[in-house]
ROLOSE-699768 format. One record per residue (C-alpha): residue in one letter; z, y, x. Coordinates in steps of 0.001 Angstrom, whole numbers, plus 524288, in hexadecimal, padded with zeros to 5 digits. Each point is the difference from the previous one (the first is absolute). Layout:
<sites>
AZYX ...
</sites>
This chain:
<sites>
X800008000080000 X801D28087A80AB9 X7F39C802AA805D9 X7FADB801177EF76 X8093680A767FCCA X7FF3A8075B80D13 X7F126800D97FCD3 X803248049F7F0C6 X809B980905805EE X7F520808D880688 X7F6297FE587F610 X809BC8067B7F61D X8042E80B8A80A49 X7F1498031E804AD X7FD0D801017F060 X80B05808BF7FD7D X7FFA7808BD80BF6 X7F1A38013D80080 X7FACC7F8AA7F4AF X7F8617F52B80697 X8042F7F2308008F X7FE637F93380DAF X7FBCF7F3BC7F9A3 X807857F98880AFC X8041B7F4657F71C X7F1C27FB9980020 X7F9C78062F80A84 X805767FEB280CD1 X7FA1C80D8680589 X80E24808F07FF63 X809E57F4398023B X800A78043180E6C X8067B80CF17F968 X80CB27F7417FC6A X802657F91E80E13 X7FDB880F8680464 X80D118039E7F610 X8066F7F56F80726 X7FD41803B080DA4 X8049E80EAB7FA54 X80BF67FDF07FB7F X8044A7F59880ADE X7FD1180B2D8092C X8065B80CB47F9D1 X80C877F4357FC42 X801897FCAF80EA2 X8006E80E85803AF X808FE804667F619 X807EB7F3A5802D3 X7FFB3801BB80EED X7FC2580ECD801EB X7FE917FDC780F5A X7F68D7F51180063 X7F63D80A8C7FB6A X80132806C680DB8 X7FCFD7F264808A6 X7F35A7F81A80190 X8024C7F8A97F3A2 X7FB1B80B527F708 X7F2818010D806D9 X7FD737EFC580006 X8012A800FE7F281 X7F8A380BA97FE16 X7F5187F965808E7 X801667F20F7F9AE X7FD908055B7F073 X7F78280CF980386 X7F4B17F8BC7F9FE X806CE7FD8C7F34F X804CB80D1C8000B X7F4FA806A680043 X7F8127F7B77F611 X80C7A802FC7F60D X7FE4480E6980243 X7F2137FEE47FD2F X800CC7F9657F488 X80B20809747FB72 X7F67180A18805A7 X7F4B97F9547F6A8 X80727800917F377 X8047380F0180135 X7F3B380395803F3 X7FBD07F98F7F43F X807BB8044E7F7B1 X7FEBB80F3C80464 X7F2037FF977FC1A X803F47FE4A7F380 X806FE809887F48D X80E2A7FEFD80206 X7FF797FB5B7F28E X7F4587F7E57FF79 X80AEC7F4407FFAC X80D6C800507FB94 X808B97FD2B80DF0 X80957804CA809F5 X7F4488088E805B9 X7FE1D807137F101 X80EA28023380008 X805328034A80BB9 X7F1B9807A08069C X8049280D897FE1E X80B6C7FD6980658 X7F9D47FB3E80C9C X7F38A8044B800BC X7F8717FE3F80D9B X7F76480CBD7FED2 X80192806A480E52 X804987F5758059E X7FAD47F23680617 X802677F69E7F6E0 X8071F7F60380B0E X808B680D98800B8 X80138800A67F041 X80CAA7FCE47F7B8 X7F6A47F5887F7A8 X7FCD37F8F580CBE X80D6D7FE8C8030E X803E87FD4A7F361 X7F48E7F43F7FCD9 X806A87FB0080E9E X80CC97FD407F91C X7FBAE7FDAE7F16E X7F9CA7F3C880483 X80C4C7F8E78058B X8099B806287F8AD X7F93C7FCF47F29C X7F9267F2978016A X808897F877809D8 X80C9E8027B7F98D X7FC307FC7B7F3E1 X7F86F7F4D280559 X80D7D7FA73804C2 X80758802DE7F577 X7F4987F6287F69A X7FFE07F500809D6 X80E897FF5F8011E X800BB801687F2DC X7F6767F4927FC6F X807EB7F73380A90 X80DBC802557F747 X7F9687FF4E7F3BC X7FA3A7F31D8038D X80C2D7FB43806C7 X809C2803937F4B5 X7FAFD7F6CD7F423 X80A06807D47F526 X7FAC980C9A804B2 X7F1BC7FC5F7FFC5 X801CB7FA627F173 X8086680BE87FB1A X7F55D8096A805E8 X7F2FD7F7547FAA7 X8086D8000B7F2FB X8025A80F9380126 X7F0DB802E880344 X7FA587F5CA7F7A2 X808E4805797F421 X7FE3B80E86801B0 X7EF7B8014C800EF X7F6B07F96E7F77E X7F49780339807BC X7FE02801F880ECD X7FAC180D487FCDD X80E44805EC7FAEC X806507FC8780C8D X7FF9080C7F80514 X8072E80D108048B X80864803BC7F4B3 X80A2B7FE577F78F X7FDD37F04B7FD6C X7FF267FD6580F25 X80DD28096E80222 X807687F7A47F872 X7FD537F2CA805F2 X80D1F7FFA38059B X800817F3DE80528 X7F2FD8013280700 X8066B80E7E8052B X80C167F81780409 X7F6387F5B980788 X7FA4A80A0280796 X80DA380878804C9 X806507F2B980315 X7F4CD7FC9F80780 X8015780D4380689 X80D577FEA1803B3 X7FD827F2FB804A5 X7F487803118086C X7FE4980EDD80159 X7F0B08017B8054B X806ED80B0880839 X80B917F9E680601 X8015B8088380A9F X80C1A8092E804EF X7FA0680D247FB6C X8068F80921809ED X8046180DE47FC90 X8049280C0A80826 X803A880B507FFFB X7F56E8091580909 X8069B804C180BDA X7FA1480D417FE0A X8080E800DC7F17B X8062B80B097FF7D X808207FFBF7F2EB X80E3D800A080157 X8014D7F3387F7DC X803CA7F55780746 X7FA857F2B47FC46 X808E67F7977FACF X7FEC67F1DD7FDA4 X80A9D7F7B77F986 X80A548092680691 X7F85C7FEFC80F3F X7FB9780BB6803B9 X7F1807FF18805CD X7FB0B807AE80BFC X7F2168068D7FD10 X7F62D7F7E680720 X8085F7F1247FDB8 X7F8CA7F7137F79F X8064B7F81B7F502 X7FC057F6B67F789 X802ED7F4E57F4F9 X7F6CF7F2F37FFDC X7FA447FE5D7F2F3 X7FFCD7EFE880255 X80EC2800F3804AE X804CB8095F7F31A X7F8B47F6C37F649 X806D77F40B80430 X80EE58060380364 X806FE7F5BD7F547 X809E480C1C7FD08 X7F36B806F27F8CE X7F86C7F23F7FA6D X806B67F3D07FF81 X7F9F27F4C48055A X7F80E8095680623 X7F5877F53480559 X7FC367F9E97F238 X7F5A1804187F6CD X80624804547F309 X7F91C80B007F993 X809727FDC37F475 X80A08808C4808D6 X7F76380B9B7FC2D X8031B7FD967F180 X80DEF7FAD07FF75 X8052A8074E7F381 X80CEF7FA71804A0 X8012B8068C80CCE X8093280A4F8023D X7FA8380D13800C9 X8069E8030880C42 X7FA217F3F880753 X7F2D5803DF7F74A X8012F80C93806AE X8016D7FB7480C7E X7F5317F66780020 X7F6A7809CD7FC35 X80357808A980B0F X7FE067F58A809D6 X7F4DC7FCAE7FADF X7F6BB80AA6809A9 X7F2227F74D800D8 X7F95380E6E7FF37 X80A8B8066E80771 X8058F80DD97FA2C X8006480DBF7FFDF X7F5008088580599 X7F7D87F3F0807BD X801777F6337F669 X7F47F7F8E07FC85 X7F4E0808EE7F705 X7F9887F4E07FB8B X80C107F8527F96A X7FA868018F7F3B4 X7F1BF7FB9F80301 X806867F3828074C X805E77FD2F7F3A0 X7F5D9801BC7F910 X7F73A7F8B3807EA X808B87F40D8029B X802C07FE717EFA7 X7F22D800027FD78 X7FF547F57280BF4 X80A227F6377FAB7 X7FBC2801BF7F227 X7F2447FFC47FF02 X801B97F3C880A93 X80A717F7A57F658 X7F5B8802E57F39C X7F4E17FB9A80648 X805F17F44280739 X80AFC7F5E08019B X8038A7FE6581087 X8083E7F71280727 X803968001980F81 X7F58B7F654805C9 X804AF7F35180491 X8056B7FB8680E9D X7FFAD8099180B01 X7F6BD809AC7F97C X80A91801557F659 X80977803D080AE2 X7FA0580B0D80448 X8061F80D177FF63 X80E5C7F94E7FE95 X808397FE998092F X804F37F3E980A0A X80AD87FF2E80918 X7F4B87FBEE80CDD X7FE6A810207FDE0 X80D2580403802AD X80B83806887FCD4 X7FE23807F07F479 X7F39D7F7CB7FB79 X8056D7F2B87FB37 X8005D804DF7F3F7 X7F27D7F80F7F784 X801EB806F37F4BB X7FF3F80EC9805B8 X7F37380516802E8 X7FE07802C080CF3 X7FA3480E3080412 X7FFBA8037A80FF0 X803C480E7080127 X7F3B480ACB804D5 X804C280BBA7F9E2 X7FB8F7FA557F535 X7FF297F07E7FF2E X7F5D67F54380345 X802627F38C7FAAF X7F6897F3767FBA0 X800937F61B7F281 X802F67FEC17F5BE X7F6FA7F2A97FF43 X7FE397FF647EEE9 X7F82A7F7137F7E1 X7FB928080F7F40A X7FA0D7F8927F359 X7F8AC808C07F623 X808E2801EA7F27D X7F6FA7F86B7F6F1 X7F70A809F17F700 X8072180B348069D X7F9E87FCF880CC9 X7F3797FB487FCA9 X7FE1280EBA7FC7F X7FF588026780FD0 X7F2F37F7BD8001F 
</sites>
């Protein structure tokens, strides 16, 4: 599932940044694009991680080992805003139409331009994270057999044709499928990564910085791991099990209910937390549910079926099988599930 819903996760961003689909799920021409978003975020995740390396040898090998990739990414990002420029700015309804009198490149280079820098990031940020989120999603779904029958039951309930399972009102109040998705997200956050924070050393308020009662010098960098906060038992309970019924325990106290949902930071908070929540909702409903009322799926059988889980030969920390297993880049790279799917009778005979 991986490699499938990396490849739907840049279709769906080049459409809505620039309102042309890639194709890459049939037509191998851009998939070079989404080993170039790995290479890019293992890079700028090593450097933040380990500022210094970026000063020895290490930063030009890798710089000299991926230039190739590099460049053909920029020219394809290159490709599609030239492309799109030529056009109205609301000849399609996008990010471009939206956000072009904001950044417009007039007296500028376009390589110097706010879009160009912005299309650089929209492309990771929008279609790998989400991209995560689905195949880790799929893997617990698939793995959890009372979750994937309350969630079929939920979808296949709610719509009576394919075509109302869409943004709105219905979708919203799928709850269970919404509780699938921020369990999943706790579980496996596609951005597991400490997200440091400081205080710039040329700051000249009078406020000191405060955190939990520590005073923090201008120019020290703090940070909480997403990963860590999700699964610290004092916030969720049996921290390393699937139950997206914790998300609508009636019974809960409110004060633990209160808690949970400020532990819960899978798009981080305050000023740089995620802009595109609402789209990777969105995006990942439509996912799950158009997927569950088209087919029936099962993990595939021997060691396909193991892929993506974890196993004690990987170490401490990975033993777990039933925990989906994402490698940290800044964002994450990661590989299964492995899923049988079997067309839902008359439902799915209307894919043919």
């Amino acid at each position: 599932m991986t490699e499938r819903l990396k490849r739907l996760g840049i279709d769906t961003v080049s459409i809505l940044a620039f309102g042309k689909p890639l194709n890459t799920q049939s037509d191998p021409e851009y998939r070079f694009m989404i080993d170039a978003h790995i290479f890019g975020n293992y890079r700028c995740n090593l450097f933040m991680q380990f500022p210094l390396l970026k000063s020895m040898r290490l930063y030009s090998f890798l710089e000299i080992l991926f230039a190739r990739e590099v460049r053909r990414y920029w020219a394809a990002i290159e490709s599609l805003i030239a492309s799109r420029l030529a056009e109205d700015r609301h000849a399609r309804h996008d990010l471009y139409s939206i956000v072009a009198g904001e950044m417009s490149p007039s007296g500028h280079n376009l390589m110097d331009s706010e879009i160009w820098a912005e299309a650089g990031f929209f492309f990771p940020a929008g279609g790998e994270t989400t991209s995560t989120l689905l195949a880790a999603a799929f893997f617990y779904i698939s793995r959890n057999p009372t979750a994937y029958r309350t969630l079929a039951e939920e979808i296949r309930s709610t719509f009576k044709t394919v075509d109302e399972i869409k943004g709105g009102a219905k979708l919203s109040n799928c709850k269970y499928l919404r509780a699938c998705i921020d369990e999943t997200l706790r579980m496996s956050p596609p951005a597991p990564s400490t997200l440091w924070r400081e205080l710039s050393a040329s700051d000249t308020s009078s406020q000191p910085w405060i955190v939990d009662g520590h005073v923090i010098p201008p120019g020290v960098q703090v940070g909480v791991n997403t990963y860590t906060l999700h699964h610290n038992e004092e916030f969720f309970p049996d921290s390393f099990a699937f139950k997206p019924e914790r998300w609508l325990d009636a019974e809960m106290p409110e004060s633990q209910r209160t808690l949970m949902n400020a532990a819960f930071q899978a798009f981080s908070v305050g000023t740089r937390s995620c802009a595109g929540k609402a789209m990777a909702y969105l995006q990942a409903s439509l996912v799950l549910a158009r997927t569950l009322w088209y087919f029936d799926f099962q993990v595939a059988r021997g060691k396909l079926g193991e892929v993506g889980g974890g196993n004690p030969k990987l170490g401490q920390g990975r033993e777990r099988e039933d925990e989906y297993q994402l490698y940290e880049i800044l964002s994450s790279t990661h590989d299964g599930p492995n899923l049988v799917f079997q067309p839902r009778g008359d439902v799915g005979e209307q894919l043919l």
